[in-house]
N, C-alpha and C positions, 0 to 999 in steps of 0.2 A: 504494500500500500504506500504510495506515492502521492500526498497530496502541497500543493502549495496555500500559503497564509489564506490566500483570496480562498480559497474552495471550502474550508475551515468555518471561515468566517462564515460566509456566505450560507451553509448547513448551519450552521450555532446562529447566525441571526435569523433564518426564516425558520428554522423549529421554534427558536422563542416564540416569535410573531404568531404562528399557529397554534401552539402551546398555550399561548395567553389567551385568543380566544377563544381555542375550544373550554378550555378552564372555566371560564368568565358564561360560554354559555350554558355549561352544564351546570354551576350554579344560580345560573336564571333560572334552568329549569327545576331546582329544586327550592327554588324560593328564599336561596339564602342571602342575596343581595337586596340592595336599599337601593335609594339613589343618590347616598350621601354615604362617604366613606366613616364619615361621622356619627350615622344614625345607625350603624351597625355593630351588633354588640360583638364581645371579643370571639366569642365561639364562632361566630360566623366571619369574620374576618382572617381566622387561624382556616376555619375551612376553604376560603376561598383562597386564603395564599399558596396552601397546601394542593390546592386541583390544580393552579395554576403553572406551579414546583415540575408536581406529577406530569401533567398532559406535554409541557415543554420537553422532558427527560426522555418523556417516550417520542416525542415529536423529532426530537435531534437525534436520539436512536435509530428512529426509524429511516430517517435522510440518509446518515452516515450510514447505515448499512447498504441500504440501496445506491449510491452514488459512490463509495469507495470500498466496498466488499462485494459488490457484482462485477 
């Protein structure tokens, strides 16, 4: 496996980007979001950083395997 900074990058910034909003929407659909970062109590705020964590890790897993292990 051969990759250069740019192609790195590039997988680690668009698994975030997808990462964050799948995260973001699967706590819409569980109803753990507000519309103020403010009016959200702690539990829900730990869950939504935590999907957010999650969905990114597997998002950039998932790139980097298909673009430098195929």
């Amino acid at each position: 496996m051969s990759a250069d900074f740019l192609s790195l990058a590039m997988v680690t910034v668009i698994g975030l980007l997808a990462g964050t909003a799948i995260g973001l929407f699967i706590g819409y659909l569980m109803k753990k979001q507000r519309s103020r970062w403010a009016d959200m109590t702690g539990r829900e705020k730990a869950i939504n950083i935590a999907l957010i964590v999650v969905c990114s890790a597997i998002c950039i897993a998932g790139l980097a395997w298909r673009f430098f292990l195929n």
